[in-house]
The first five atom37 places (N, CA, C, CB, O) and aatype in JSON, in Angstrom:
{
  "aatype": [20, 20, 20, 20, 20, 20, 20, 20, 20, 20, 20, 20, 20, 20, 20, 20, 20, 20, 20, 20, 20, 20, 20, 20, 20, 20, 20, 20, 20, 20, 20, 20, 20, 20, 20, 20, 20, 20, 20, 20, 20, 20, 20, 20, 20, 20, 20, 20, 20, 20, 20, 20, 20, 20, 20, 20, 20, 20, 20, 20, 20, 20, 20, 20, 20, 20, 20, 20, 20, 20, 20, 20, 20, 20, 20, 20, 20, 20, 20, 20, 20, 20, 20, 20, 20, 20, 20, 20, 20, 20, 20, 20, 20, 20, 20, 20, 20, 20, 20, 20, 20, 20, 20, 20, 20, 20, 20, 20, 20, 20, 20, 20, 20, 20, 20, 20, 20, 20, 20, 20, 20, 20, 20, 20, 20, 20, 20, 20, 20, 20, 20, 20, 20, 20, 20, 20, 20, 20, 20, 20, 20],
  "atom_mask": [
    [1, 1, 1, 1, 1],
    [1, 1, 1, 1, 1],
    [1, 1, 1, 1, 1],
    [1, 1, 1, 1, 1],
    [1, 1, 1, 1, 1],
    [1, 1, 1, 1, 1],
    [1, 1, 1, 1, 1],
    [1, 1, 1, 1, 1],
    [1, 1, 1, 1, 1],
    [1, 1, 1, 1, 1],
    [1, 1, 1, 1, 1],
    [1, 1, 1, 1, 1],
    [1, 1, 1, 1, 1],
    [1, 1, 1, 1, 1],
    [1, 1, 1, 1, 1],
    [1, 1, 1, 1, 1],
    [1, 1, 1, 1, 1],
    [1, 1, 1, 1, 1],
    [1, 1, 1, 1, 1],
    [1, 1, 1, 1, 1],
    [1, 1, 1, 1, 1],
    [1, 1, 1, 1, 1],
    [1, 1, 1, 1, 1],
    [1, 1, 1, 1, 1],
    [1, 1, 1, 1, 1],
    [1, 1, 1, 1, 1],
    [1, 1, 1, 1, 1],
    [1, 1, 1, 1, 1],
    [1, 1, 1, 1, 1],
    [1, 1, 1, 1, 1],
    [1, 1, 1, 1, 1],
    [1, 1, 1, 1, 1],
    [1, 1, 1, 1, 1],
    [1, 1, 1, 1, 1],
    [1, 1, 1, 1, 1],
    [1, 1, 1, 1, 1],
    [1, 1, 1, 1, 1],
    [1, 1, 1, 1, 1],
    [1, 1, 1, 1, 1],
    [1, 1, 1, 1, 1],
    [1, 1, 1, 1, 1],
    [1, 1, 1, 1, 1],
    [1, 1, 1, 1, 1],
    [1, 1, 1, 1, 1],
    [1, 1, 1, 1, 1],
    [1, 1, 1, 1, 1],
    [1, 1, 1, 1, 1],
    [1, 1, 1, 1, 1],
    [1, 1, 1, 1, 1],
    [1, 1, 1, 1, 1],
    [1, 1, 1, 1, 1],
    [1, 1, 1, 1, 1],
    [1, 1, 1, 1, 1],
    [1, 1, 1, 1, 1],
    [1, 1, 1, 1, 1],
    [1, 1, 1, 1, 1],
    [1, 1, 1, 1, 1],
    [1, 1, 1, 1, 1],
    [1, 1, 1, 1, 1],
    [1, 1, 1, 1, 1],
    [1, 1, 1, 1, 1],
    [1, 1, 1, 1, 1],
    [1, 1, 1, 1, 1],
    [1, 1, 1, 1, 1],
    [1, 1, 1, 1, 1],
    [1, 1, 1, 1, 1],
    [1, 1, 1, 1, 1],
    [1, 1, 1, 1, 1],
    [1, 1, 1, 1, 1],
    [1, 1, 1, 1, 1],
    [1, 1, 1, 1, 1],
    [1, 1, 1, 1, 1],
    [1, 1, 1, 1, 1],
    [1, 1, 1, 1, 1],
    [1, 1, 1, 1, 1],
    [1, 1, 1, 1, 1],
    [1, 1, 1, 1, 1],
    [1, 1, 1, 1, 1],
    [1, 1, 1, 1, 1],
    [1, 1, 1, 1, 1],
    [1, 1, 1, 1, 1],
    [1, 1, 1, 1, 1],
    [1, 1, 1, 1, 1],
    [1, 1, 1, 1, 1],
    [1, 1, 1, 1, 1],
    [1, 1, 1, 1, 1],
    [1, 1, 1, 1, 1],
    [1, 1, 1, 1, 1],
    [1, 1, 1, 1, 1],
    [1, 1, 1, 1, 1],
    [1, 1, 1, 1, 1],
    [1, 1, 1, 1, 1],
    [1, 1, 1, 1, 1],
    [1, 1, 1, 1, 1],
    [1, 1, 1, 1, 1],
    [1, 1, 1, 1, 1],
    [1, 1, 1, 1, 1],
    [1, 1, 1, 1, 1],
    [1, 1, 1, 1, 1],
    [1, 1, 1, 1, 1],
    [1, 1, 1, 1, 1],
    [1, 1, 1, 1, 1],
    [1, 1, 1, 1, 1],
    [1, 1, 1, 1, 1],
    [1, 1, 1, 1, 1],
    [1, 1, 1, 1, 1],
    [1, 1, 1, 1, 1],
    [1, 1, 1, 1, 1],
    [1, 1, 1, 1, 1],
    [1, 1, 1, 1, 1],
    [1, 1, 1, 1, 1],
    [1, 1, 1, 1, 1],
    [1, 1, 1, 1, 1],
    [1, 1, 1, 1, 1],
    [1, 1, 1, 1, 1],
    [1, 1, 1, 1, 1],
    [1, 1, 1, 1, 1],
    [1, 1, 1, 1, 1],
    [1, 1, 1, 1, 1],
    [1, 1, 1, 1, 1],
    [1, 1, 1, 1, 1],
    [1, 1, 1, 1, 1],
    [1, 1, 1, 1, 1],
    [1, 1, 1, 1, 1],
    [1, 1, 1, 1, 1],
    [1, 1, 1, 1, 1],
    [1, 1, 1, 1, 1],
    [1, 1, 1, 1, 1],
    [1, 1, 1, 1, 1],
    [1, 1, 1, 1, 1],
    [1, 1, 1, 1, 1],
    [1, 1, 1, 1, 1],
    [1, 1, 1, 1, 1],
    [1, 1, 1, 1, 1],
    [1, 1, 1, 1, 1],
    [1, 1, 1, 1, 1],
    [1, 1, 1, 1, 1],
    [1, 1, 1, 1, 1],
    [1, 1, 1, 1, 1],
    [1, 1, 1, 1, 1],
    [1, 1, 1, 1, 1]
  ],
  "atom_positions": [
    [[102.18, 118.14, 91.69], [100.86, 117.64, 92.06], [100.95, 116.15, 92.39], [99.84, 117.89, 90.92], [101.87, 115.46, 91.93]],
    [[99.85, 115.57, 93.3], [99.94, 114.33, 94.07], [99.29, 113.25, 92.44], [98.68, 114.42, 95.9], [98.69, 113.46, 91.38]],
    [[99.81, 112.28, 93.03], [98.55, 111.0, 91.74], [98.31, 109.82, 92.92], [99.74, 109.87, 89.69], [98.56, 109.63, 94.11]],
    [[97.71, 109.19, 91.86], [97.2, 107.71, 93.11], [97.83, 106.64, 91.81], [94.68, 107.38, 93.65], [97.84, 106.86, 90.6]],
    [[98.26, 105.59, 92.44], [99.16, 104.53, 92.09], [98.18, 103.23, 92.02], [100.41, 104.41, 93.22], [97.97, 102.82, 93.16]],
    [[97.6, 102.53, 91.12], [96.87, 101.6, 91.37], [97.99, 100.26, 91.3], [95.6, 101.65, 90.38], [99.08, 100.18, 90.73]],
    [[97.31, 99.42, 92.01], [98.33, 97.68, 92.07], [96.88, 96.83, 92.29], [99.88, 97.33, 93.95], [96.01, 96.97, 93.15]],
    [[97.0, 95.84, 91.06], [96.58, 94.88, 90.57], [97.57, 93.73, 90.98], [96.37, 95.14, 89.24], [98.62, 93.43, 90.42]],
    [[96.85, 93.05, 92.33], [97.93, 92.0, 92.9], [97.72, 90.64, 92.35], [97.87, 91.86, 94.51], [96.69, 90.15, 92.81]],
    [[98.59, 89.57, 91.22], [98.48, 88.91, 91.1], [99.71, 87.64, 91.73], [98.07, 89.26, 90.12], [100.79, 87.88, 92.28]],
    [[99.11, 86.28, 91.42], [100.29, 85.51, 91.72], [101.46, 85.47, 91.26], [100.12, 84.56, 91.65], [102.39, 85.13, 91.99]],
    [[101.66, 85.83, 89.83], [102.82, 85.74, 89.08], [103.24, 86.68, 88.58], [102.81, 85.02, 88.27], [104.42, 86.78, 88.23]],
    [[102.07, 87.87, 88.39], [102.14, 89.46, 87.97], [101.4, 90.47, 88.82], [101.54, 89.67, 86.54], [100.41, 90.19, 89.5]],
    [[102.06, 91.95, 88.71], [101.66, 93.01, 89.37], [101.25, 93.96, 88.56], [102.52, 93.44, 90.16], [102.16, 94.73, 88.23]],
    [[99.85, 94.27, 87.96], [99.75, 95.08, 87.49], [99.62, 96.94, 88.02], [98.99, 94.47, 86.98], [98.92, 97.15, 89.01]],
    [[100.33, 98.17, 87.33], [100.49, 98.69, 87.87], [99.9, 100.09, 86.88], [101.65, 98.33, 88.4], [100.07, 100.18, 85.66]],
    [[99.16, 101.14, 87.78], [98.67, 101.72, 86.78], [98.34, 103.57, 87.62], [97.2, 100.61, 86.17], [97.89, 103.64, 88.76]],
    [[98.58, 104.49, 87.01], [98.83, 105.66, 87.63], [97.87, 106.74, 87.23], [100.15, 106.02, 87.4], [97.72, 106.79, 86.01]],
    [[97.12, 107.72, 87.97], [96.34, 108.95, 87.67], [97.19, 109.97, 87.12], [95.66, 109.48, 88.87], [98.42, 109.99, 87.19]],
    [[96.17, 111.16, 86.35], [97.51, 112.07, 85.73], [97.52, 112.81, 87.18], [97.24, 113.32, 84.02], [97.18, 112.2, 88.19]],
    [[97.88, 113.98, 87.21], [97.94, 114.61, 88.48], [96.8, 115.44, 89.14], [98.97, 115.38, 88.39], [96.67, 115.7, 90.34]],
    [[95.82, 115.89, 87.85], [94.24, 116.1, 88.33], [93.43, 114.62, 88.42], [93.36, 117.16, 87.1], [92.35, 114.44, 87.87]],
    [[94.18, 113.56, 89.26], [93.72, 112.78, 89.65], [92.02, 112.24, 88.71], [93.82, 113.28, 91.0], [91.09, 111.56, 89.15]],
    [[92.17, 112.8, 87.5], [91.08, 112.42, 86.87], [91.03, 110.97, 85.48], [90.71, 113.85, 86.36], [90.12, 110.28, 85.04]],
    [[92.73, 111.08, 85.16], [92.59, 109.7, 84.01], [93.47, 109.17, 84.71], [92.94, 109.74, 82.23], [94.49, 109.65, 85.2]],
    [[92.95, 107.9, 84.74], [93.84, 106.47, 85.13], [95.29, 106.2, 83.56], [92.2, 104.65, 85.13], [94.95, 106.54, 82.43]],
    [[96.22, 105.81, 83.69], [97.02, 105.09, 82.45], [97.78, 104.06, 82.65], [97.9, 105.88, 81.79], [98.13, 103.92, 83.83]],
    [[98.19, 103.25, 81.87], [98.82, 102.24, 82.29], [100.07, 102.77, 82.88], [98.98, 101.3, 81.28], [100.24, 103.99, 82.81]],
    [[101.04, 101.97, 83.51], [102.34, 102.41, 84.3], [103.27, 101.33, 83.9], [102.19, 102.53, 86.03], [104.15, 101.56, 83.07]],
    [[103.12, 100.09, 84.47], [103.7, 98.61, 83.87], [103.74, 97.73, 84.43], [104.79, 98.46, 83.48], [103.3, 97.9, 85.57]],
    [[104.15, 96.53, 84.19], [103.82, 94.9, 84.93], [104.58, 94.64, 85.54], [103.7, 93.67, 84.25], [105.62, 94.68, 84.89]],
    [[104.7, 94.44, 86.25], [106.28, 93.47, 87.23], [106.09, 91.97, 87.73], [106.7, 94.29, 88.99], [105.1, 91.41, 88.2]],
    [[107.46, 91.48, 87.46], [107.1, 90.26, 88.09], [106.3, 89.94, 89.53], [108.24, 89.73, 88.17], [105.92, 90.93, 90.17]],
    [[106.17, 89.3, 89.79], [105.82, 88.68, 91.6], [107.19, 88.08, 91.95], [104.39, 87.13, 91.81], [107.38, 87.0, 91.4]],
    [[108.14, 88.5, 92.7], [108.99, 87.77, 93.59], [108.17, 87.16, 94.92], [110.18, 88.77, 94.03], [107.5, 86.25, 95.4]],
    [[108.78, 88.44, 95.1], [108.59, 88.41, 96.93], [108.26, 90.11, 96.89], [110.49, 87.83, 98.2], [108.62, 91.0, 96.12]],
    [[107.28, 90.08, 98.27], [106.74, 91.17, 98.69], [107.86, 91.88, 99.09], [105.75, 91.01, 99.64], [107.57, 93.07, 99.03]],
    [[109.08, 91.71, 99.51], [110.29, 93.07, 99.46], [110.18, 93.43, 98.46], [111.82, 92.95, 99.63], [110.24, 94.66, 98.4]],
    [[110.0, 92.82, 97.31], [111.11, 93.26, 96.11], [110.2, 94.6, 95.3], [111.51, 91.62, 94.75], [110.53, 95.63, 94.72]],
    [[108.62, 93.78, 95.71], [107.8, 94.01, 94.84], [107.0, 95.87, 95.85], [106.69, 92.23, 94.57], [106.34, 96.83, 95.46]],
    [[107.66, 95.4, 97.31], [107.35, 96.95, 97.88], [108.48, 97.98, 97.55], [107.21, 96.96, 99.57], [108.43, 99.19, 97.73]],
    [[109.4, 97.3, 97.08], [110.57, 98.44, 96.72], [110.65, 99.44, 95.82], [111.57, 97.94, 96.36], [111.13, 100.57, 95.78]],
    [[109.65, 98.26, 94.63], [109.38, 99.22, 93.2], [108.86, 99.69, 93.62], [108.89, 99.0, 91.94], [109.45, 100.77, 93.68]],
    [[107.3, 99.89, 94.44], [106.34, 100.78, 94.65], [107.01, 101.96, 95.73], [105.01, 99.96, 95.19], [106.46, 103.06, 95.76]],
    [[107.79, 101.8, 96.31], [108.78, 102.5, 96.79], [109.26, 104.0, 95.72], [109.94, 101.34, 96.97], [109.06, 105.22, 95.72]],
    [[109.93, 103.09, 94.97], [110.68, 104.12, 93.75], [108.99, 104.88, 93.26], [111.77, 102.89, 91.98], [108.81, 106.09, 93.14]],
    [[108.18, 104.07, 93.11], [106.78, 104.83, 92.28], [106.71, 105.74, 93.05], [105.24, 104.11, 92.12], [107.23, 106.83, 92.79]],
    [[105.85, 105.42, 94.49], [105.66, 106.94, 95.33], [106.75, 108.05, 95.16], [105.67, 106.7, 96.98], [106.35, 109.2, 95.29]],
    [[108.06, 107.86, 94.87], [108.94, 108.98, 95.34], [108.95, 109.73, 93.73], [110.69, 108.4, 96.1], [109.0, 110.95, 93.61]],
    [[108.9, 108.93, 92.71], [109.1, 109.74, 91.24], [107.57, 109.89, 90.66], [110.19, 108.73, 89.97], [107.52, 110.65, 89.7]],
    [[106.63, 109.46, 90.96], [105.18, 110.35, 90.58], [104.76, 110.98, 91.81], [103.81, 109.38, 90.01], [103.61, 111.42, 91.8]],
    [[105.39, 111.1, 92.78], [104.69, 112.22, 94.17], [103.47, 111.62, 93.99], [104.58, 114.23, 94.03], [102.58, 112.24, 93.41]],
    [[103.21, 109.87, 94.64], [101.91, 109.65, 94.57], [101.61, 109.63, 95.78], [101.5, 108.6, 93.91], [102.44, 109.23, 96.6]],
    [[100.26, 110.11, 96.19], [99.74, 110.45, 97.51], [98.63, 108.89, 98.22], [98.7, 112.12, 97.18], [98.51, 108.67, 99.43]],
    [[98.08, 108.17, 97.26], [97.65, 107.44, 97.55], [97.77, 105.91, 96.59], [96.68, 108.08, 97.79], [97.85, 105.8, 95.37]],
    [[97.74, 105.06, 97.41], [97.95, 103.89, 96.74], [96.05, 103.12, 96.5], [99.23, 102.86, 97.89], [95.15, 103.03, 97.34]],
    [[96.05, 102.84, 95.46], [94.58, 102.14, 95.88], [94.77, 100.66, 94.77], [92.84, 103.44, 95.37], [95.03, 100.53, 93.58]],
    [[94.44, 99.58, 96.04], [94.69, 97.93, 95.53], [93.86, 97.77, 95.27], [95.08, 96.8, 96.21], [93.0, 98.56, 95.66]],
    [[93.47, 96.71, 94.47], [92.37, 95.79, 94.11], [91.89, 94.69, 94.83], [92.61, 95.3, 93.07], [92.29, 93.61, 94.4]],
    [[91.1, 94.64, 95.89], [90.38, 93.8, 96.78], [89.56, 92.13, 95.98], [89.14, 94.98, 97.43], [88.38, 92.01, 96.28]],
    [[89.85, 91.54, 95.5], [89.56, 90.08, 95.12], [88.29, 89.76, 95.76], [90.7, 89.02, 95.57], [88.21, 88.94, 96.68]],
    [[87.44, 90.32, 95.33], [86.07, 89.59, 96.19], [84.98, 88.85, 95.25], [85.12, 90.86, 97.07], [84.62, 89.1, 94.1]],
    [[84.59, 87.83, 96.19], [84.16, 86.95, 94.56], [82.53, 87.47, 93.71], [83.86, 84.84, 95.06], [81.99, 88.34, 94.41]],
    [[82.02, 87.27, 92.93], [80.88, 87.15, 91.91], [79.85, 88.12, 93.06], [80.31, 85.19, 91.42], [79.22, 89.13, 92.77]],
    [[79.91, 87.39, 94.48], [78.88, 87.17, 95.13], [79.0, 88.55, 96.45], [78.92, 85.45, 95.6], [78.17, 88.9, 97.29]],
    [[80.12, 88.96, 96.2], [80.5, 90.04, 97.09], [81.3, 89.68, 98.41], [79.28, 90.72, 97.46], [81.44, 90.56, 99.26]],
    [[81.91, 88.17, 98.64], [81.82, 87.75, 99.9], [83.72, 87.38, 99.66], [80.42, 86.33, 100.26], [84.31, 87.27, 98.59]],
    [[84.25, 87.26, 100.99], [85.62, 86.51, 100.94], [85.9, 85.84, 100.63], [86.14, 86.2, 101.49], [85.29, 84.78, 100.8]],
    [[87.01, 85.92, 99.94], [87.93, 84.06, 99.66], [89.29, 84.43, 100.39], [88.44, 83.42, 97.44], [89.72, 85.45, 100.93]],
    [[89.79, 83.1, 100.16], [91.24, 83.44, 100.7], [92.64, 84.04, 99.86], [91.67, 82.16, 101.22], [93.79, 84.32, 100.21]],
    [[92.07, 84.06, 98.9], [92.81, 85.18, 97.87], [92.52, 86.69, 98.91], [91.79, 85.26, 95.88], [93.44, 87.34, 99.4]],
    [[91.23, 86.99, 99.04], [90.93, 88.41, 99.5], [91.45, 88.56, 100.74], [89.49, 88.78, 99.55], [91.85, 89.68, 101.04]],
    [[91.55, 87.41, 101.74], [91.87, 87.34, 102.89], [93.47, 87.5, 102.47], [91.28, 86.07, 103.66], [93.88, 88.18, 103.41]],
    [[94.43, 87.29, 101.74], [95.44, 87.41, 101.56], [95.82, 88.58, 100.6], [95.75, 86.33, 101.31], [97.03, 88.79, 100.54]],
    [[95.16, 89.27, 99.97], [95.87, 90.96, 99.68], [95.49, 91.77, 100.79], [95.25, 91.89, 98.2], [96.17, 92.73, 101.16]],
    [[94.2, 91.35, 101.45], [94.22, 92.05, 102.72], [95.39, 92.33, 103.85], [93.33, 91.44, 103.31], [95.63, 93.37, 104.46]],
    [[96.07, 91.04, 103.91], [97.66, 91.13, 104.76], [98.12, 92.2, 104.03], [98.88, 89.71, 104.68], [98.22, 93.23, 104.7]],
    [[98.45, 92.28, 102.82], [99.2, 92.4, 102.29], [98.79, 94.2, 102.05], [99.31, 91.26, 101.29], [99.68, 95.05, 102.05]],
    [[97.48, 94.53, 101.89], [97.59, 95.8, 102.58], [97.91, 96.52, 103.29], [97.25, 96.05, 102.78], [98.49, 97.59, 103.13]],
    [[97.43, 95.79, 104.56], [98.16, 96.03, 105.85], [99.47, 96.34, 106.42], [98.03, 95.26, 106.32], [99.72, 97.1, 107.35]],
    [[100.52, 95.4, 105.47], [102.04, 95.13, 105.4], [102.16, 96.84, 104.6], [102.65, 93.34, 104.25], [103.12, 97.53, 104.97]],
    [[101.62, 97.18, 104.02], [101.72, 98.43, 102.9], [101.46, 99.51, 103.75], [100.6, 98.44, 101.55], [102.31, 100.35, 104.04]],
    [[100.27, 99.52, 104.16], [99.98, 100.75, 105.3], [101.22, 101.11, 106.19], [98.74, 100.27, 106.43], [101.86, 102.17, 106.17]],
    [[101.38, 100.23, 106.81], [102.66, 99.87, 107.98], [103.91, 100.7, 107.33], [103.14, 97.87, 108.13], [104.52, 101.66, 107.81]],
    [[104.09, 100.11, 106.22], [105.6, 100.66, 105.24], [105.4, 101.85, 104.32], [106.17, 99.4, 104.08], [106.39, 102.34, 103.78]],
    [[104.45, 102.25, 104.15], [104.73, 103.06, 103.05], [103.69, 104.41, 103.77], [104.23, 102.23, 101.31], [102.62, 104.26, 104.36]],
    [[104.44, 105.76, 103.5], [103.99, 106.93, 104.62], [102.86, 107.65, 103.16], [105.82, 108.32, 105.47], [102.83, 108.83, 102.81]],
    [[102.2, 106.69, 102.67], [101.2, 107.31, 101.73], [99.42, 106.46, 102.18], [101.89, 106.89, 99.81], [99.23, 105.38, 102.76]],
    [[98.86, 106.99, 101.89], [96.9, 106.37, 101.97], [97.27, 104.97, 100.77], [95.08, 108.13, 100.94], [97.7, 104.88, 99.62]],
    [[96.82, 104.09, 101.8], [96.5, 103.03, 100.97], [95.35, 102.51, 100.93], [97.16, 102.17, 101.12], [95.21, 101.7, 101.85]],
    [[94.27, 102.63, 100.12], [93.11, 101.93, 100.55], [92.61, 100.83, 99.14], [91.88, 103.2, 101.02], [92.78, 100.97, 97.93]],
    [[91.99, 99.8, 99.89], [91.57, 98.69, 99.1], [89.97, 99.06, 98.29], [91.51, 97.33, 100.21], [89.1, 99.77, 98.8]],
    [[89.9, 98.49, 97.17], [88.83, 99.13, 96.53], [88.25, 97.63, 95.6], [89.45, 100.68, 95.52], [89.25, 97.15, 95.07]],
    [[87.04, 96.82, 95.28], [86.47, 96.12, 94.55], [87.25, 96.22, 93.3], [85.18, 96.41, 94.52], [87.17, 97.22, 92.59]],
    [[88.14, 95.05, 92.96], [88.42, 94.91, 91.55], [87.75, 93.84, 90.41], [89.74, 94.67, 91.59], [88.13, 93.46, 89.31]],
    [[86.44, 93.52, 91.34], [85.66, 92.38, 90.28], [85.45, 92.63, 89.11], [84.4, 91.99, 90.56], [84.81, 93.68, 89.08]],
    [[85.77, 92.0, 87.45], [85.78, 92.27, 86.8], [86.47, 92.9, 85.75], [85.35, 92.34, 87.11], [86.16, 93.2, 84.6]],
    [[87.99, 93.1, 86.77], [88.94, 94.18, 86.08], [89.51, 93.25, 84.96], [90.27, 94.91, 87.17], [89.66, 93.75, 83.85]],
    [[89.84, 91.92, 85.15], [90.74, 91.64, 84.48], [89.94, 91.75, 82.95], [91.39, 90.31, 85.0], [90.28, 92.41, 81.97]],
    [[88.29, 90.48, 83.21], [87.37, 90.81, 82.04], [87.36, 91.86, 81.37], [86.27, 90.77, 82.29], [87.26, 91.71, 80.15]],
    [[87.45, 93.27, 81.93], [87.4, 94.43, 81.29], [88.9, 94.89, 80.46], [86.96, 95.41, 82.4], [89.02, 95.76, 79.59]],
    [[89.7, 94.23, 80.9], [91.19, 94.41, 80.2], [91.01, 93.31, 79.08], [92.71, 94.06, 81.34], [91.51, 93.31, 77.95]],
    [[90.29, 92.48, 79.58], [90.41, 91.29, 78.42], [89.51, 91.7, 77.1], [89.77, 89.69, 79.07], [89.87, 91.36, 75.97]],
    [[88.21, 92.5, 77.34], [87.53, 93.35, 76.61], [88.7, 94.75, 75.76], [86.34, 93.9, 77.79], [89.31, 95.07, 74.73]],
    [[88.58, 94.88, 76.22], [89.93, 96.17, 75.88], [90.81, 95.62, 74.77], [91.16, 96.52, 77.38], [90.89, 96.25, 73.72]],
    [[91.43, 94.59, 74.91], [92.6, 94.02, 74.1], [92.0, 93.82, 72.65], [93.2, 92.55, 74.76], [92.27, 94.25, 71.53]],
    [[90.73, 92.65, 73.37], [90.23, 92.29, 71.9], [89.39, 93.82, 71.27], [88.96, 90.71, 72.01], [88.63, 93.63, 70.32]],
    [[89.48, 94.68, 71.58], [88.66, 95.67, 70.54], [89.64, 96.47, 70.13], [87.4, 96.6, 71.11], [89.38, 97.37, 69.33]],
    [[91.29, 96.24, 70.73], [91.89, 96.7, 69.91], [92.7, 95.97, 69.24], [92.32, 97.49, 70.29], [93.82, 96.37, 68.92]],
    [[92.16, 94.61, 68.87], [92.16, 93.78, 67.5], [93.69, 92.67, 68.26], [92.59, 95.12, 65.57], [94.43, 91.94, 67.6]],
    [[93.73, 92.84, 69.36], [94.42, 91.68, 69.98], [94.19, 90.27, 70.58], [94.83, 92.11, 70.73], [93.05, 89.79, 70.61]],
    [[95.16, 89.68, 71.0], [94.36, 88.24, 71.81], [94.98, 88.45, 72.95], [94.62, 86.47, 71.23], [96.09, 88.97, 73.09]],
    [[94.08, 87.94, 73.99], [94.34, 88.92, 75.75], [95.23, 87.16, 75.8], [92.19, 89.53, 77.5], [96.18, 87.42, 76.53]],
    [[95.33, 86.05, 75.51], [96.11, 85.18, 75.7], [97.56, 84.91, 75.48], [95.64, 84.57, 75.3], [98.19, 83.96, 75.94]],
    [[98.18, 86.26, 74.45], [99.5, 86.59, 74.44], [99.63, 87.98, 74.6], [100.13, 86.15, 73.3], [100.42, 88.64, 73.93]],
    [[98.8, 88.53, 75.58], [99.05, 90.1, 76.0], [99.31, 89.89, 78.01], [97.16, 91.34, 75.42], [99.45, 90.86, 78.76]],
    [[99.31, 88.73, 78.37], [98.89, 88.57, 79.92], [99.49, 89.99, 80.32], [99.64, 87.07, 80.88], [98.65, 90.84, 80.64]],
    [[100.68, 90.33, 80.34], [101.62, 91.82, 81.21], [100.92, 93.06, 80.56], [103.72, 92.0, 80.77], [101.12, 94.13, 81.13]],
    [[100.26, 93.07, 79.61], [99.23, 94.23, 79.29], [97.83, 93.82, 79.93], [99.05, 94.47, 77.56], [97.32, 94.84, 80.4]],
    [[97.03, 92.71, 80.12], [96.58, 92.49, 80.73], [96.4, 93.33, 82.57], [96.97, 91.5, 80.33], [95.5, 93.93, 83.16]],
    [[97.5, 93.01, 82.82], [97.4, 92.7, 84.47], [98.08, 94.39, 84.25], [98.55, 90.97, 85.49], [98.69, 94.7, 85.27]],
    [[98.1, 95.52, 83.16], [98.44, 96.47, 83.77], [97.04, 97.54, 83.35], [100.0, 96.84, 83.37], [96.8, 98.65, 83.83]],
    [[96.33, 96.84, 82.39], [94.88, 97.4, 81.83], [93.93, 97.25, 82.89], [94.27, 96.59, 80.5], [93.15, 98.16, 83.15]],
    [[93.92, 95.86, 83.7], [93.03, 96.05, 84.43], [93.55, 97.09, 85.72], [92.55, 94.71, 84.75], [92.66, 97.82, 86.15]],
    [[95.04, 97.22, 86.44], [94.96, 98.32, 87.36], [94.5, 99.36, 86.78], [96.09, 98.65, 87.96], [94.01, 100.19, 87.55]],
    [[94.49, 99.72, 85.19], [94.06, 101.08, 85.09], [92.29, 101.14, 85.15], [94.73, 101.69, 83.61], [91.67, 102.2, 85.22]],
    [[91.81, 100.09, 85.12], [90.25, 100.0, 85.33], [90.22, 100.02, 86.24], [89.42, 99.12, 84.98], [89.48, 100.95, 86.56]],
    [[90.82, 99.25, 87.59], [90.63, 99.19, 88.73], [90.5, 100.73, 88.96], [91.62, 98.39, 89.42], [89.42, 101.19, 89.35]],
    [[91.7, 101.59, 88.72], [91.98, 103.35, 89.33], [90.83, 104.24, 88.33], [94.1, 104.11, 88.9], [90.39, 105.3, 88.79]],
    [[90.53, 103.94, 87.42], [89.62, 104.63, 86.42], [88.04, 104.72, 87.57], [89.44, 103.44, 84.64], [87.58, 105.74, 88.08]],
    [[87.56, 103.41, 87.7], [86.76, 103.23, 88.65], [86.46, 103.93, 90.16], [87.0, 102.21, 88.73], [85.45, 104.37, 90.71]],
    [[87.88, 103.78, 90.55], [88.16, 104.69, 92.05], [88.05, 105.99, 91.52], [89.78, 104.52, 92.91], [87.24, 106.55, 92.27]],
    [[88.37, 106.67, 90.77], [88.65, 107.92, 90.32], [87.48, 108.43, 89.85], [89.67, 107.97, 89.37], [87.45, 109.61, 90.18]],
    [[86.33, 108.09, 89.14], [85.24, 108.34, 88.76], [84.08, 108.09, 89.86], [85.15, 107.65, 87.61], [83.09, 108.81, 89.97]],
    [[84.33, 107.1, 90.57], [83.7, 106.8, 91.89], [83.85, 108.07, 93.13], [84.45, 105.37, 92.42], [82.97, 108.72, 93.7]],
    [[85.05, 108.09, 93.23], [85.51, 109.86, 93.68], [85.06, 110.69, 93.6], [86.31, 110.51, 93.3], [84.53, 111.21, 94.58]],
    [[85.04, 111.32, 92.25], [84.88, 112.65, 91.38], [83.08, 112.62, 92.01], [85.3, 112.45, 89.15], [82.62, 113.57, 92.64]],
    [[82.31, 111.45, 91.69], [80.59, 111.16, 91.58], [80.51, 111.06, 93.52], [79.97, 109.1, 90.38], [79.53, 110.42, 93.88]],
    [[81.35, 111.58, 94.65], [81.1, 111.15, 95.56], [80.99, 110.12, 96.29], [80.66, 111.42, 95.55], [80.66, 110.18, 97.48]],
    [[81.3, 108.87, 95.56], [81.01, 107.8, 95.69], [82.34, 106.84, 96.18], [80.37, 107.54, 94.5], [82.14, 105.72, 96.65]],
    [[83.55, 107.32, 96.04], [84.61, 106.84, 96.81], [85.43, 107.31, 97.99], [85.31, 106.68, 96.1], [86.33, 106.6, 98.43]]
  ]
}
């Protein structure tokens, strides 16, 4: 069965987070550094081929207000660069809030999100895909 692969694009980290195969629970997957966009399409490379994931869905950076920055203007390339390379659906989806909601998450399970950052940045892809996935299921993605 197919899954969808979420990526949480940060500057220094990639959070990375996967559906089960009834595409219905998001889970964490894991963090990777940020090199460079080879390095970092290669892993996602190995992901599509060992979870048979059918779709990729990123986290779009759009601010408070709903509008562009140049963060958004720049995972947008960087979608694009993905579409081009990788023979799976990639589509960009609102991640406002994900990280807050990972940062929520940590502390209720009695942690500090200030020495969890790589659980961080892989909690919020799974909010980011939890979101797409429930947004889905309700018609709505």
């Amino acid at each position: 069965m197919k899954r969808y692969l979420a990526v949480d694009l940060g500057e220094k980290r990639v959070g990375l987070a996967i559906s089960d195969p009834s595409l219905t629970i998001a889970q964490p997957l894991k963090t990777v550094n940020f090199k460079t966009t080879k390095k970092l399409f290669q892993e996602i490379e190995g992901l599509i081929t060992s979870y048979s994931v059918e779709k990729i869905i990123v986290g779009l950076p759009l601010t408070m207000k709903g509008t562009y920055s140049q963060k958004t203007r720049e995972v947008e390339e960087t979608i694009r660069l993905m579409r081009e390379r990788f023979p799976v659906g990639v589509e960009a989806f609102d991640e406002r809030l994900t990280t807050v909601q990972a940062e929520a998450t940590l502390r209720a399970m009695g942690k500090k999100p200030s020495r969890e950052r790589k659980r961080i940045d892989q909690l919020a892809a799974v909010h980011l895909l939890q979101c797409f996935l429930d947004c889905r299921s309700a018609g709505r993605g």
